[in-house]
N, C-alpha and C positions, 0 to 999 in steps of 0.2 A: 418371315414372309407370311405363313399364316397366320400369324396375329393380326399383321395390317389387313388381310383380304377379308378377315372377318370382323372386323371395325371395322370394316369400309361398310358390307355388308349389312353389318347393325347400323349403321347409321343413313343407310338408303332406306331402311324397311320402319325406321323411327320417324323419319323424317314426312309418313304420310299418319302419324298416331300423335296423338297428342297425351299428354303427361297422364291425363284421367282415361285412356285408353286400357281396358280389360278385356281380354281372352278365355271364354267360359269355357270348357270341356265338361262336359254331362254324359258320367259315366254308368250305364247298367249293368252294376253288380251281377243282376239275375242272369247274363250272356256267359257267365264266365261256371254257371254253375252248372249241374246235369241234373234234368229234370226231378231224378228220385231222391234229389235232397233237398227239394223245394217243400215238400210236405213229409209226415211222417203221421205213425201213430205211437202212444206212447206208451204202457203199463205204468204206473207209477206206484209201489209198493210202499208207503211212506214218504220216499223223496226220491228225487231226481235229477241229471244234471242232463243238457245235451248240445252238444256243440255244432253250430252250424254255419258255414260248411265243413261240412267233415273230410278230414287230411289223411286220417288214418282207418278208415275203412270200421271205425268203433263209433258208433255216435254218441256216448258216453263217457269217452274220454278225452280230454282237452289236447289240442294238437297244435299245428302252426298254420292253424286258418286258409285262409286262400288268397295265395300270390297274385299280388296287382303288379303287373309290369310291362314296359313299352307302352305306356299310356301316356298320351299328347299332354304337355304341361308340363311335366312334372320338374324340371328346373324351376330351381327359385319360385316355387308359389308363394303365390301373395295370399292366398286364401283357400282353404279344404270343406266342405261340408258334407255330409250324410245322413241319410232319411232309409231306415229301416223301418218295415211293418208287418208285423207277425199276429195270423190268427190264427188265437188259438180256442179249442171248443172241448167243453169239458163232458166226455163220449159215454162215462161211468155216470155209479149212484152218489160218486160222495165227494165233498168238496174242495178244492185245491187253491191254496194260492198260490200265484204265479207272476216271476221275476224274469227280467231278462237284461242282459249289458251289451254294449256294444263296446270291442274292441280294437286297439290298431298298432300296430309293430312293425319293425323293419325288419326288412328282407333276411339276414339273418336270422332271424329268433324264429326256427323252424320245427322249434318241439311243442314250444306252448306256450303260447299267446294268452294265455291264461293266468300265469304264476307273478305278474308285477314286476317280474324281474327283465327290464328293458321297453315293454310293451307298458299301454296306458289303456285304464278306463275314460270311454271318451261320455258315454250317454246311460241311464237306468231308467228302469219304469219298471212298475208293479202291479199284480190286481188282485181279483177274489173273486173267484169265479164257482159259483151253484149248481150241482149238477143240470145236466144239458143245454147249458148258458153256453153263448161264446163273445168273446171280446178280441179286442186288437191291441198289442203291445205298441207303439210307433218313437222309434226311438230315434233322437234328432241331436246333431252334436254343428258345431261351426268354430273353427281353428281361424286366427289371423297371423298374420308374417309377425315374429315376434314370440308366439304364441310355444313353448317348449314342449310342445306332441308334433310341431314341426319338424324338429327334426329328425321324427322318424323315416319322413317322406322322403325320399333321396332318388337321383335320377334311375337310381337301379329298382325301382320300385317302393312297397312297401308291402305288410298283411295287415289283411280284415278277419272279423269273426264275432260269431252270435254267442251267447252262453245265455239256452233257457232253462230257467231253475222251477220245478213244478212241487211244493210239499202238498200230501193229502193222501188218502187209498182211493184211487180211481181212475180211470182213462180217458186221455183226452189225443185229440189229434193236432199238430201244427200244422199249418201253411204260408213259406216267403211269399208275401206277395207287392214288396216294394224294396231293394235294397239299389237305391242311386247314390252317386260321389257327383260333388261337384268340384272343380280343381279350376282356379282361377289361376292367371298369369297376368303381370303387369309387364310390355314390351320393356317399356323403362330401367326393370329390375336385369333385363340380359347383361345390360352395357358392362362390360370386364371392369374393373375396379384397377387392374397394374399391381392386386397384391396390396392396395393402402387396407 
């Protein structure tokens, strides 16, 4: 009985969208996060690793990012995108280059989103930056239905996570100042299948 009351349902709610009908949900990462891990400052001795958001109260060591879940969409997307942008300002006398990736995992994988094992690199950028220079990392990635970092996404959520890598002896400060998802749905793609 509830199969038929929700086929009825999908097929009243279909019936006012047409096939190229899409459902955008514009998600702000930065809501989900607490202010004092929006910026930091850095010592960098050589080299350095720092993961953000930080899960485990280490900013240096890799963790299981930060849980996206009960967000509108997320059945069957048809489409994922993400727009990171990190500045970072180089606060010492000596010169650093600086890396950073963007990553994404399911829900599970809650030690480290890090290690390749289950989780994907979705996005990288790079720079070089001169003492008291500052520059912006902005790292962009776009998933389509089809796409196998889809299936990380699942209705129980998924994780996200920053990995900025700084080599040089000098200090610099970071600031998130853009992490948005975008999570598309095609009406179309609800309709139960019966299992074919």
């Amino acid at each position: 009985m509830k199969h038929w009351f929700f086929l009825f349902l999908a097929t009243a709610l279909l019936a006012g969208c047409s096939a190229r009908t899409v459902f955008v949900a514009d998600v702000d990462v930065l809501s989900f996060i607490s202010a004092e891990q929006l910026e930091n400052d850095l010592v960098i001795p050589g080299s350095i690793q720092a993961f953000v958001p930080d899960a485990d109260d280490n900013l240096t060591t890799p963790d299981g990012g930060q849980l996206l879940n009960r967000l509108p969409l997320l059945e069957k997307l048809s489409a994922f995108a993400v727009q990171v942008s990190v500045e970072v300002e180089n606060t010492g006398s000596g010169t650093l280059d600086v890396s950073s990736e963007f990553r994404l995992a399911p829900v599970g994988d809650d030690k480290d989103i890090y290690d390749g094992v289950d989780d994907m690199k979705l996005a990288e950028a790079s720079f070089h930056l001169a003492p008291g220079s500052k520059d912006t990392i902005t790292l962009t990635a776009e998933l389509e239905k089809g796409d196998p970092a889809m299936r990380l996404i699942t209705n129980e959520g998924f994780r996200v996570g920053m990995k900025i890598k700084a080599l040089g002896t000098s200090t610099a400060h970071y600031k998130i100042t853009d992490f948005s998802l975008l999570l598309k749905q095609r009406p179309f793609d609800l309709i139960p299948d019966n299992g074919h």
